[in-house]
C-alpha positions in Angstrom: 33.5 -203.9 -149.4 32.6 -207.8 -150.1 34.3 -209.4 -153.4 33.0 -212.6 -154.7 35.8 -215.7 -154.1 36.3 -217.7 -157.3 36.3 -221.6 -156.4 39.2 -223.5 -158.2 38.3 -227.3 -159.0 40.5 -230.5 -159.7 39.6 -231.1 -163.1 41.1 -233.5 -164.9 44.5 -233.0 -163.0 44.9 -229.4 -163.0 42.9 -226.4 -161.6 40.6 -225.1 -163.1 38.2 -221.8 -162.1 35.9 -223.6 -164.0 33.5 -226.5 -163.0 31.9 -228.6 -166.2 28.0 -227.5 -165.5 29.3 -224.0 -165.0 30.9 -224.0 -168.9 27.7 -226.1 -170.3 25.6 -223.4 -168.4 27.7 -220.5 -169.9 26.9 -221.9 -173.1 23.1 -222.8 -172.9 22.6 -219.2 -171.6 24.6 -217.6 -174.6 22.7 -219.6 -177.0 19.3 -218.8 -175.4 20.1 -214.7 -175.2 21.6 -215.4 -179.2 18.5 -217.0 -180.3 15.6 -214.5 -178.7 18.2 -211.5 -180.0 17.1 -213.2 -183.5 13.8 -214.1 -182.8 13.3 -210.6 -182.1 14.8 -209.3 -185.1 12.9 -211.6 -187.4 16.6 -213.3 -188.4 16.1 -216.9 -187.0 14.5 -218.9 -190.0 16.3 -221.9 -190.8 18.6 -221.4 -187.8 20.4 -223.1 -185.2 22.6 -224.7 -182.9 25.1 -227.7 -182.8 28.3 -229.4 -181.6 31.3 -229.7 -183.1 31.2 -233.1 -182.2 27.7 -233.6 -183.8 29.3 -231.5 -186.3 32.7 -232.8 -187.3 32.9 -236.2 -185.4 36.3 -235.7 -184.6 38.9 -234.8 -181.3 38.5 -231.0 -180.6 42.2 -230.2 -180.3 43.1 -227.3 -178.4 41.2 -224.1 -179.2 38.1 -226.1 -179.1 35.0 -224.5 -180.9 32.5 -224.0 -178.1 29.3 -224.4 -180.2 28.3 -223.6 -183.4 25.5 -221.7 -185.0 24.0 -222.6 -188.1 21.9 -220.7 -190.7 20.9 -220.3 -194.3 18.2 -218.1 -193.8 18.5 -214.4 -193.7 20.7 -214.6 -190.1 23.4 -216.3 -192.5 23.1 -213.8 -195.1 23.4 -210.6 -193.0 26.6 -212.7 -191.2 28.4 -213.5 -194.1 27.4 -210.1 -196.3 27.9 -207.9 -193.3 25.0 -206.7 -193.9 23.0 -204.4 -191.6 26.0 -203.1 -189.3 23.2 -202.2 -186.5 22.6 -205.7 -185.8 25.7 -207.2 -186.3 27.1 -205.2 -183.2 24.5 -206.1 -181.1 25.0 -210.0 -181.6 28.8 -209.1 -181.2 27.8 -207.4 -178.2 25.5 -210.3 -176.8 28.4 -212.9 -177.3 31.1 -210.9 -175.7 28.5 -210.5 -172.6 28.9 -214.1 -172.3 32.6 -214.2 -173.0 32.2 -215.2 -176.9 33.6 -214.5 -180.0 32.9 -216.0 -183.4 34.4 -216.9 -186.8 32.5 -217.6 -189.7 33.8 -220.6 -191.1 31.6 -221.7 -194.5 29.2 -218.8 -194.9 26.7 -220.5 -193.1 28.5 -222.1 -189.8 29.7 -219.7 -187.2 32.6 -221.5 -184.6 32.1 -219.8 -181.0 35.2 -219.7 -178.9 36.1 -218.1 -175.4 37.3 -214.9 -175.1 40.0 -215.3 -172.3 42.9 -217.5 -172.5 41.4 -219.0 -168.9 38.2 -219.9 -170.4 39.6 -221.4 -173.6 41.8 -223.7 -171.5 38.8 -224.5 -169.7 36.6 -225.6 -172.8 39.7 -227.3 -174.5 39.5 -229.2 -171.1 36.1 -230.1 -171.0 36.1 -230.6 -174.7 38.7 -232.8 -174.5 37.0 -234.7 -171.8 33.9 -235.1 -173.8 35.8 -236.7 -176.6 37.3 -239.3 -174.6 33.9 -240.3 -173.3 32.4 -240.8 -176.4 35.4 -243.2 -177.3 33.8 -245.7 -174.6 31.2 -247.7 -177.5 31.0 -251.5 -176.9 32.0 -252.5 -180.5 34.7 -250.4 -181.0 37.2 -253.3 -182.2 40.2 -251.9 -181.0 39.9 -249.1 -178.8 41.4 -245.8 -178.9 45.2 -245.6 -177.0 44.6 -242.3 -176.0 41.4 -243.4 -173.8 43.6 -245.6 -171.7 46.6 -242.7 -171.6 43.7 -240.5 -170.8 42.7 -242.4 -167.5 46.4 -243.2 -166.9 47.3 -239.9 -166.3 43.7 -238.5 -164.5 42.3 -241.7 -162.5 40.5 -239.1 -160.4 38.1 -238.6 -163.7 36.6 -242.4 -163.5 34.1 -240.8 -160.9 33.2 -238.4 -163.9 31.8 -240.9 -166.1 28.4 -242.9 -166.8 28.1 -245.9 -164.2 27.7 -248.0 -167.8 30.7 -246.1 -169.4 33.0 -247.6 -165.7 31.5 -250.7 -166.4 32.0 -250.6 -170.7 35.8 -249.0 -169.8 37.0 -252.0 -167.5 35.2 -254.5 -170.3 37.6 -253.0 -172.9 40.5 -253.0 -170.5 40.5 -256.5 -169.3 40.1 -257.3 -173.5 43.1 -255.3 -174.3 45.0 -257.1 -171.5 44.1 -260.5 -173.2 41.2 -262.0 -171.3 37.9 -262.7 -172.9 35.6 -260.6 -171.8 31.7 -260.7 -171.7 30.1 -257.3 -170.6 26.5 -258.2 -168.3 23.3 -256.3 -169.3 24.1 -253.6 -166.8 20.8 -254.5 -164.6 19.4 -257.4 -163.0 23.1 -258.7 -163.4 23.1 -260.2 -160.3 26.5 -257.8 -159.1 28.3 -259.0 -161.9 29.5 -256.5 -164.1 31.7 -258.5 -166.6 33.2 -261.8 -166.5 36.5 -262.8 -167.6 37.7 -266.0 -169.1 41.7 -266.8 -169.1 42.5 -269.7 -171.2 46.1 -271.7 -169.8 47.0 -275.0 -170.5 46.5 -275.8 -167.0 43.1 -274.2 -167.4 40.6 -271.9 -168.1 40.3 -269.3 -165.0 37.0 -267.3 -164.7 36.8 -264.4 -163.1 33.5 -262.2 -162.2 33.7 -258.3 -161.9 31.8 -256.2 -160.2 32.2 -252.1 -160.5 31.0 -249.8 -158.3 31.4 -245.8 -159.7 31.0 -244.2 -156.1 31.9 -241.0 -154.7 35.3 -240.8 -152.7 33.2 -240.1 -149.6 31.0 -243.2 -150.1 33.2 -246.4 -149.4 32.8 -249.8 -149.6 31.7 -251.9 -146.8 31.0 -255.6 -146.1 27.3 -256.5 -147.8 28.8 -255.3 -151.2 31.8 -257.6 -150.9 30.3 -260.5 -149.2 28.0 -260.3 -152.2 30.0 -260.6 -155.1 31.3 -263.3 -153.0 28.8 -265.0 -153.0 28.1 -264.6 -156.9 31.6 -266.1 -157.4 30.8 -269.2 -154.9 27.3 -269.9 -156.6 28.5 -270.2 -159.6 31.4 -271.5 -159.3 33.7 -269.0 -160.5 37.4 -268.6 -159.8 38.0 -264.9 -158.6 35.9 -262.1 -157.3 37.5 -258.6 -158.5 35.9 -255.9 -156.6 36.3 -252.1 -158.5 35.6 -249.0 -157.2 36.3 -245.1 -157.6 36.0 -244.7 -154.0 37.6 -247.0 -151.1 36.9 -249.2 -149.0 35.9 -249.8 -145.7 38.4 -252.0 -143.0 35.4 -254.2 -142.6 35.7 -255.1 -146.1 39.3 -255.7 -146.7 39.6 -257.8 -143.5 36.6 -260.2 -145.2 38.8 -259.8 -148.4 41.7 -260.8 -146.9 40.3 -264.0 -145.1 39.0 -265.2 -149.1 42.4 -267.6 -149.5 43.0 -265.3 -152.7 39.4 -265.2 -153.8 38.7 -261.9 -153.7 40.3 -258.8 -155.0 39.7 -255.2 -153.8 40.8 -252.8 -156.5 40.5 -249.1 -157.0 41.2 -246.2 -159.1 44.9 -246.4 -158.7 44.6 -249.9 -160.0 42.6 -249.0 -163.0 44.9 -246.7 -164.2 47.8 -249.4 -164.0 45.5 -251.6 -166.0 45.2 -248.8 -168.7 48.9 -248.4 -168.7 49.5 -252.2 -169.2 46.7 -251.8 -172.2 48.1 -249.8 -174.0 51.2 -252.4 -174.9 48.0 -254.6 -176.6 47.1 -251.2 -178.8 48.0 -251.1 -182.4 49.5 -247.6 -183.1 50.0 -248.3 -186.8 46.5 -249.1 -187.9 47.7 -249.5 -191.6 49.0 -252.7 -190.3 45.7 -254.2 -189.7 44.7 -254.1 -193.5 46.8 -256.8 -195.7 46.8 -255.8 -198.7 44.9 -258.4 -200.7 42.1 -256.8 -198.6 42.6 -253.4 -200.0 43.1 -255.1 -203.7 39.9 -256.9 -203.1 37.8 -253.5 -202.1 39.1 -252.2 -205.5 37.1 -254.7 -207.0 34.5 -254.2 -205.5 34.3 -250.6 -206.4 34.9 -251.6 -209.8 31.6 -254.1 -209.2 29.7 -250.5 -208.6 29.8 -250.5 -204.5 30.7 -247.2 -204.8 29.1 -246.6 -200.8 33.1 -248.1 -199.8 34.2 -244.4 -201.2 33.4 -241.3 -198.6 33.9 -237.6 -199.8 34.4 -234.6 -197.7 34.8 -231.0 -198.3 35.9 -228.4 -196.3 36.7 -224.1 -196.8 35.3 -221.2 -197.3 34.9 -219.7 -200.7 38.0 -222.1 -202.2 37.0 -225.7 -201.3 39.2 -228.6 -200.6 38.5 -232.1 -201.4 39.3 -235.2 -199.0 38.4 -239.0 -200.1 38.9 -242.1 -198.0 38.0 -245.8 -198.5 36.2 -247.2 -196.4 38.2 -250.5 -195.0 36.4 -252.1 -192.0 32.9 -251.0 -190.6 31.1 -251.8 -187.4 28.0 -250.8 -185.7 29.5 -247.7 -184.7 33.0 -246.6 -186.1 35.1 -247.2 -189.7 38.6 -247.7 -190.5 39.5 -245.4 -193.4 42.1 -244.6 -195.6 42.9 -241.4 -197.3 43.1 -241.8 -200.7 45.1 -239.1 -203.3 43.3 -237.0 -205.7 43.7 -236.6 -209.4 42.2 -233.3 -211.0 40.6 -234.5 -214.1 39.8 -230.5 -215.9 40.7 -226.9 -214.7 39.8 -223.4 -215.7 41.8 -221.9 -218.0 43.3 -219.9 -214.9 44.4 -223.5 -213.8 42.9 -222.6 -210.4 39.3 -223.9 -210.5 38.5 -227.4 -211.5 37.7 -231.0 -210.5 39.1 -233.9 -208.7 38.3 -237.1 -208.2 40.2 -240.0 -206.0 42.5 -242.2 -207.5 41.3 -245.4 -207.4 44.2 -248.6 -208.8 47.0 -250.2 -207.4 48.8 -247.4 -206.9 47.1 -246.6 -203.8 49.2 -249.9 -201.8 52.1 -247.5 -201.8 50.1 -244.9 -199.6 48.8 -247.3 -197.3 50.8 -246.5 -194.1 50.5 -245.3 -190.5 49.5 -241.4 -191.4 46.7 -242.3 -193.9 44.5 -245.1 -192.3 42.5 -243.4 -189.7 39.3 -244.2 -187.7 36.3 -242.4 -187.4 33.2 -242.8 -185.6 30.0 -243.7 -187.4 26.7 -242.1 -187.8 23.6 -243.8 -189.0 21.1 -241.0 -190.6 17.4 -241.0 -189.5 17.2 -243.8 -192.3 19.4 -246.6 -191.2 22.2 -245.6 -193.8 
């Protein structure tokens, strides 16, 4: 009698039965046996599937949604009427199969999660990992602390990432430690990564960066080092920093050491003592970054008829709930926000249904603080908007 041997993985500093193409695979294969079941059934019109970070734009949290369908053809209809009890068993049945269960959360978006406490901790995991990722954008004006507390406590997950995300990561590092930064094109860079200008009265210091995202069991040797070393002597740069998510060979750190101070070998290890030093330059309370003769002058712009600097979002099932923010700063790719209160302005003569709008005078300086200015992450439409 054989039995098959579960492998356990190091992910992201715990163990995990999981690997991350095994839970994207588990996925992709529910979805496809979901979709033909409704195919088949003539149920899939106007049907689909997304993220919930496509979706919500937001951290996942723990019990992390693992993908959601979407319909508002007749798929939604026999969902949220429970309709046609046949059927509905038989997509309950082809969900559990692949360790699913669903909620429907709007009438016509269902959330799939795991069924197992294992494999929930897995996708909360994974989940959580993909957020972090997508907080590595080149404009973000002040990066989020938790990507630097991420990396902090899991070093071991650099490897994981895009070559340009190590490269966009150790940019935003070396800002948040106070250096200028410039971030290279990311090819025909010449082995420089990013280069780093300190300014001192006794003067400027420029330092080149290269980054090399390479598996544990592919070090470093002598051509790569002698290289950037040359870059910094051609130049005539300051300091050479050598990065890598692997190590490197002795041949290498004896050419290192013989540099008078030039060169710097760095690794993982000293990537995550950068993010710890970091996160001192963070601003925690981001209601601190908005004066409020800024917020005064946004109120007059609204009052001008910008009323794009207002964002509305609604969320529940059946009894709806109303969320404004104003929109305080913009970039490319993410928005400061703050939440704004509401004022209902009529109700039902039950007093339960009605409308609200946000309030929007000087009163609203009294609720600018650390638990209402936010950041999100941007999204242009298929228009530009």
């Amino acid at each position: 009698m054989t039995s098959a041997k579960v492998k356990y993985v190091q992910e992201g500093g715990r163990l995990s039965a999981y690997t991350d193409r095994d839970l994207e695979r588990k996925i992709v294969a529910a979805q496809k046996d979901l979709q033909a079941w409704a195919v088949t059934n003539d149920l899939w019109h106007d049907s689909g599937f997304t993220s919930y970070a496509k979706r919500v734009q937001a951290e996942p949290g723990e019990g992390a949604v693992a993908f959601i369908l979407y319909s508002s053809g007749e798929l939604a209809r026999m969902l949220d009427e429970d309709l046609y009890p046949k059927l509905r068993a038989e997509l309950d049945e082809i969900a559990d199969s692949h360790g699913f269960w669903y909620d429907n959360y709007d009438g016509c978006s269902y959330y799939f999660y795991a069924t197992t406490e294992a494999l929930q901790e897995a996708y909360d995991q994974f989940f959580h990992w993909k957020w972090v990722c997508s907080l590595i954008i080149e404009d973000f004006g002040d990066i989020y602390a938790e990507l630097y507390q991420y990396f902090q406590a899991r070093p071991e997950r650099l490897y994981n990432l895009h070559h340009r995300e190590f490269e966009i990561l150790l940019y935003r590092v070396f800002q948040s430690l106070g250096y200028e930064s410039e971030l290279g094109p990311g090819v025909g860079d010449g082995g420089v990564d990013v280069k780093l200008l300190q300014r001192s009265p006794l003067g400027d210091t420029l330092a080149y960066v290269q980054a090399k995202r390479y598996a544990p069991n592919r070090p470093i040797g002598l051509e790569a080092v002698q290289a950037l070393r040359g870059a910094v002597a051609n130049d005539g740069a300051d300091l050479g920093i050598f990065v890598t998510t692997s190590r490197y060979l002795q041949g290498a750190q004896n050419f290192a050491h013989r540099s008078s101070g030039i060169l710097e070998l760095k690794t993982s290890a000293d990537v995550a003592q950068w993010c710890q030093q970091a996160q001192a330059g963070i601003v925690q309370d981001k209601s601190v970054l908005v004066s409020d003769t800024h917020l005064l002058s946004i109120l007059r712009r609204i009052e001008d008829g910008s009323h794009a600097l207002v964002v509305h979002a609604h969320t529940g099932y059946r009894t709806i709930g109303n969320s404004f923010a104003l929109v305080l700063k913009e970039t490319k790719h993410a928005a400061l926000l703050m939440s704004l209160p509401r004022r209902i302005i009529s109700q039902d003569s039950h007093g339960l249904e009605g409308h609200e709008i946000p309030m929007l005078d000087k009163q609203i300086l009294t609720a600018k603080n650390a638990d209402t200015v936010f950041r999100a992450k941007r999204k242009l439409d298929d228009q530009g908007g």
